[in-house]
N, C-alpha and C positions, 0 to 999 in steps of 0.2 A: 590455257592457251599456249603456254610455253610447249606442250609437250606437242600438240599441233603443230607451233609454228617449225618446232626443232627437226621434227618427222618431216616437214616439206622441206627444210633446209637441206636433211640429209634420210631420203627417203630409206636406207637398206642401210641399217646398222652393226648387222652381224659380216660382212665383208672381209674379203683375208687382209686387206689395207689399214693399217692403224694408223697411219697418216695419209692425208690427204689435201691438199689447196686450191680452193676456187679464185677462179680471175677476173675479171670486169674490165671491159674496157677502161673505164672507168676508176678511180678508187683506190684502197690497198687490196693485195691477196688478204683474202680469211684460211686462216690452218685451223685446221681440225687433227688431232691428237687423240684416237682412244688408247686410255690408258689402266682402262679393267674391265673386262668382261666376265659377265657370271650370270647364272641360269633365267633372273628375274629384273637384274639393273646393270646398267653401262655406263662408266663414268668415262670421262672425255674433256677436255681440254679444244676450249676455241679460243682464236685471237687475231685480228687485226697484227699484222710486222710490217713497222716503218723503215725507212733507211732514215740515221740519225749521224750525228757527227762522231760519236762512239759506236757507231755498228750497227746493230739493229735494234727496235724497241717492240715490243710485244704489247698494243694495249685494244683491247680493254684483260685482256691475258684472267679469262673467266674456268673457272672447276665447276661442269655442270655433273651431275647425278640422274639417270632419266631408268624413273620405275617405270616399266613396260608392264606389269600386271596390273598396276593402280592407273598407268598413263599420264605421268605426272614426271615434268623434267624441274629442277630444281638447284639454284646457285649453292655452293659447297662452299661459303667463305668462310672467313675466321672474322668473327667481328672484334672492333676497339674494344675493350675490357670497361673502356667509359658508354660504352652505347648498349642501350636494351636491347638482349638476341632478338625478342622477334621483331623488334622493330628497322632492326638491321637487316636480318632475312627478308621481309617484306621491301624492303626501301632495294637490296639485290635483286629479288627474284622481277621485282618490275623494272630494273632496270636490263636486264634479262630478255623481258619481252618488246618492249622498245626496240633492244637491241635486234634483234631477230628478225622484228615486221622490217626493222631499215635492210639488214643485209638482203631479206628476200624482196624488198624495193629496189636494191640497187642490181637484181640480176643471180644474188649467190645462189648457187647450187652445186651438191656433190653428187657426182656420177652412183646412178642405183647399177649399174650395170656390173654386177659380181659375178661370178662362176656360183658357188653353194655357198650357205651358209656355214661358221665354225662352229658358231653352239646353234644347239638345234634346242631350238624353245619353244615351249606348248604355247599355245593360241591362249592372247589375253580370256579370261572369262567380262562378259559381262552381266552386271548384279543388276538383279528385279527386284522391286517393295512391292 
């Protein structure tokens, strides 16, 4: 479902813009940051920015990972050294999705409207049993 909600969020991923910010009446701006593109995954950087009494604050200031051939987006945290990985992973990547259904509740969207794409990626397959 993350990779779903991530796709609506920001339908056109390969775009010459590697930043971008949605507004809401509403709300804080959401930034989006992509920060590596490569032939099968795109990593990217989302975040809510506050204005704080030191400047600005960045949270929930999330490292997403999103496999375009499997369809699968994915939190990229570093977890405590006291806490089980996947128990960690899982307690992220749900907070992840939470996160996502609220900002496409509260209106976010990023402009599909790009000129061509910069990588030019083959069409997901999809697997039959």
């Amino acid at each position: 479902m993350n990779y779903i909600y991530l796709r609506r969020l920001v339908p056109q991923l390969d775009g010459r813009r590697d930043a971008q910010v949605s507004s809401v009446d509403r709300g804080p701006d959401l930034h989006l940051e992509v920060t590596e593109r490569c032939p099968y995954t795109t990593s990217l950087l989302l975040t809510h920015r506050f204005e704080a009494r030191d400047g600005e604050e960045s949270l929930p200031d999330l490292r997403v990972r999103i496999y375009h051939d499997a369809r699968v987006a994915e939190v990229m945290a570093e977890f405590p050294p006291a806490a089980p990985a996947l128990l960690w992973r899982w307690e992220s990547n749900r907070f992840l999705n939470r996160w996502l259904r609220y900002c496409l509740g509260e209106g976010h969207a990023f402009d599909a409207n790009n000129d061509r794409p910069v990588v030019e990626r083959p069409q997901a397959r999809r697997w039959a049993v």
